[in-house]
C-alpha positions as CSV (number, residue, x, y, z in Angstrom):
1,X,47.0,73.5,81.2
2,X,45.8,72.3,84.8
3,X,48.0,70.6,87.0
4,X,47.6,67.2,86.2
5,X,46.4,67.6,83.1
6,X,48.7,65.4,80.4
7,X,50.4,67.5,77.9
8,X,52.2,65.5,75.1
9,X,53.3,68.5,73.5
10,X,55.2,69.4,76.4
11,X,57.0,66.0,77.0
12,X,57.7,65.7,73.5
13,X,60.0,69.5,73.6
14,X,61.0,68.0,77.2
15,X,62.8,65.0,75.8
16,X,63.7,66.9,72.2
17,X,65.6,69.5,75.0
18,X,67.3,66.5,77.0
19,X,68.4,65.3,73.5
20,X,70.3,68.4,72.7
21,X,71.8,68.5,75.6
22,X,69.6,70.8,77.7
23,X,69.6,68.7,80.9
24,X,68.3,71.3,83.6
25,X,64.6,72.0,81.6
26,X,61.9,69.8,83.4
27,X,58.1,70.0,83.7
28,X,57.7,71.9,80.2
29,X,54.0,72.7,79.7
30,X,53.4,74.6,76.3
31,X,50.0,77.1,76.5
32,X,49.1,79.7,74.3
33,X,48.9,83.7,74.1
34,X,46.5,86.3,73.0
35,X,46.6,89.8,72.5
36,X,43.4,91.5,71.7
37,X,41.9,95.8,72.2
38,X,39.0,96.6,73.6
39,X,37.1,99.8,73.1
40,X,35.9,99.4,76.8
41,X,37.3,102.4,78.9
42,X,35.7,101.8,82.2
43,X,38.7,99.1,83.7
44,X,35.9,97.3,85.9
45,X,33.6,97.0,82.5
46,X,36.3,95.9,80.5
47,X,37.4,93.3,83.6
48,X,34.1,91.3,83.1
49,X,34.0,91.5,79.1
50,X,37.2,90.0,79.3
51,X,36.7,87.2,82.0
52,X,33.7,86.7,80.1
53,X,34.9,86.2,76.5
54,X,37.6,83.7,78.4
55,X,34.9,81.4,80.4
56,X,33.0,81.2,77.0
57,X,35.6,80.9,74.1
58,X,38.7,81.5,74.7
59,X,40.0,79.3,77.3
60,X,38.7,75.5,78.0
61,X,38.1,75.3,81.4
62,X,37.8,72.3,82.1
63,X,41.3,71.4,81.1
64,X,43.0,75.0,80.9
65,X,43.9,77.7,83.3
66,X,43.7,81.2,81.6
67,X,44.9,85.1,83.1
68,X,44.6,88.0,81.7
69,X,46.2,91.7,82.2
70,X,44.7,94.6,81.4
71,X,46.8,97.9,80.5
C-alpha cells in the first residue's frame, strides 16, 4: 500500500505481535505477491506487457504501489 494509506490488516498483526511478545515489529503493512510466465522473450517487450497488465489489473493504483522483476 501507499504511504499513508490506512491498512487495518496490518495494525491488527501489529498489535497480535505486541501481544505475544514481539515488541520490536512496528509499521507492519501486509501486500500481496504474484508470480506469473510470460512467453515474451524480448526483455524490453516483456517490460511493457508487464507494467501494463499491472496499471490495468493487477495492482490498484490509486491506493497500491506495485514492482515487478523480471528473470
Amino acid at each position: 500500500l501507499k504511504q499513508g494509506i490506512l491498512d487495518p490488516q496490518g495494525k491488527a498483526i501489529e498489535h497480535a505481535l505486541e501481544t505475544l511478545g514481539f515488541k520490536s515489529a512496528s509499521n507492519v503493512r501486509v501486500g500481496k505477491y504474484l508470480e506469473l510466465d510470460l512467453k515474451e522473450t524480448d526483455k524490453a517487450k516483456a517490460e511493457v506487457e508487464v507494467k501494463s497488465m499491472c496499471e490495468k489489473l493487477l495492482a490498484n493504483t490509486i491506493i497500491e504501489e506495485y514492482r515487478y522483476e523480471l528473470s
